[in-house]
N, C-alpha and C positions, 0 to 999 in steps of 0.2 A: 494214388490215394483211393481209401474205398469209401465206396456209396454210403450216403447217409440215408437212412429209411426211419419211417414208422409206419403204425398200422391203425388202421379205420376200423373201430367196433362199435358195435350196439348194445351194450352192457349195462344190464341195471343193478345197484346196490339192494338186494334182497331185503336185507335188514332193515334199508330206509326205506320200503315202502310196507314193511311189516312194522315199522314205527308210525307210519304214518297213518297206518289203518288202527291202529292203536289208540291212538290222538283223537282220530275222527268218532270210532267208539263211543270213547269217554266223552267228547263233544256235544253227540246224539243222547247218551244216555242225563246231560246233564242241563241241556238245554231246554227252554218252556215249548215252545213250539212243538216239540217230539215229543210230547211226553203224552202217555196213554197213548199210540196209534202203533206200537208194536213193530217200532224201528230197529232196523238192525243191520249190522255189515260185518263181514267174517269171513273165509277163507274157505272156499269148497272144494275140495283138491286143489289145482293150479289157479281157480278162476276166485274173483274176489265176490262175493252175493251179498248186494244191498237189497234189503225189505221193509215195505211202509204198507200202507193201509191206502194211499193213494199216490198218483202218476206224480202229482207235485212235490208231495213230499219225499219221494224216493229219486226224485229230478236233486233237492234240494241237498239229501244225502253224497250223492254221485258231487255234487258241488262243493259239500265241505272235503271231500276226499282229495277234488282235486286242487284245492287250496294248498291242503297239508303235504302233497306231493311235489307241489312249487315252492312250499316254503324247505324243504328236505332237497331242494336242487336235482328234482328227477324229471326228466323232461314228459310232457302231457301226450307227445308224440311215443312215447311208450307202451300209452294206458290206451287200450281198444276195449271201450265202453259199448255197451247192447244199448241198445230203444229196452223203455222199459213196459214190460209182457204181464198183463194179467193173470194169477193164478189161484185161483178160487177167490179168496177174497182180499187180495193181499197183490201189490203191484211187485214184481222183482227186477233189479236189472243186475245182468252176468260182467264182470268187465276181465281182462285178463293183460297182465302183463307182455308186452312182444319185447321179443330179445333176437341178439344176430341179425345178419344182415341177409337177406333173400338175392338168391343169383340173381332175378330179378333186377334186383335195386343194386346188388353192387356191377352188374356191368352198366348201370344208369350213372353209378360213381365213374366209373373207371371212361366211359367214357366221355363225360364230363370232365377229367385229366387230359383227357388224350387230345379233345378240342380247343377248351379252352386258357389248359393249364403252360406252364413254358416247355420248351421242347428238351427231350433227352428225360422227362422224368418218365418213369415206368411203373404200371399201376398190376399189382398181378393178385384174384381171388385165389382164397385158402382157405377153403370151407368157410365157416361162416366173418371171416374177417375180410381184409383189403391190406396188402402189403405195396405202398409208395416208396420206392427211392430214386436217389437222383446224386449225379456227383456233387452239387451245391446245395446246401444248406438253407441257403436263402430260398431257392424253389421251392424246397418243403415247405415253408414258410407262407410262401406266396400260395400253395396248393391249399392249404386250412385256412387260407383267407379266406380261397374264393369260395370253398366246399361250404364256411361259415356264411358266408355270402347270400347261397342258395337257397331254396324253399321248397326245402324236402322234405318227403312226409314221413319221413322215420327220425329217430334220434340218433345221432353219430358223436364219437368220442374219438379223441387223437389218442394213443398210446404206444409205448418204449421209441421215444424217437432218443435215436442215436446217427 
């Protein structure tokens, strides 16, 4: 019989968080609180630029953002948000989406599998993924319990389990 696998990725839907910045926008531009203090949030090549007129109100922005992120089912462990940086007279903070998984964290997965997962599963990095398999079914199973289990600082997705 052959091995049943899947793979561990860190993969963010682009669109739902270009939706989500979308959302927060219209939010900002419609709400009483923002208005007149020259709020803003938009897309600076890869990174997302929130800007207010002050630390709180650009803290406040950064907040609806990540509401609209949790309500689009993207995990918060994706979003790597700045302290926000005074620039002339205008607060800004940088935040940028992380994606894949870093050698780093995936042999922190892997062995994590190898300690405390059931024996005979086999955990092997592929750039930036993790490929799990095992001749039962059920270990896989029992392996995205425990990974769900954990409290780890990136976000992880199960995907093609066969």
């Amino acid at each position: 019989m052959a091995d049943s696998s899947f793979d561990i990725v860190s993969k963010v839907d682009r669109q739902e968080v270009d939706n989500a910045l979308n959302q927060t926008s219209k939010e900002i531009s419609q709400r009483f609180d923002f208005k007149n203090i020259g709020a803003h949030i938009g897309w600076t090549g890869e990174q997302i630029e929130m800007r207010a007129n002050s630390e709180e109100r650009v803290s406040a922005i950064l907040d609806v953002l990540q509401g609209k992120l949790i309500k689009r089912g993207i995990s918060l462990k994706s979003l790597d948000a700045g302290e926000p940086k005074v620039s002339g007279k205008e607060y800004k903070i940088f935040a940028s989406i992380q994606e894949g998984i870093s050698q780093e964290n995936a042999k922190k997965v892997s062995k994590i599998i190898r300690d405390e997962g059931p024996k005979g599963v086999k955990a092997q990095i592929q750039g930036e993924e993790l490929r799990v398999s095992s001749k039962n079914r059920d270990d896989l199973q029992e392996i995205i319990a425990l990974l769900k289990g954990k409290d780890l600082d990136f976000a992880l997705q199960y995907v093609n389990y066969r």
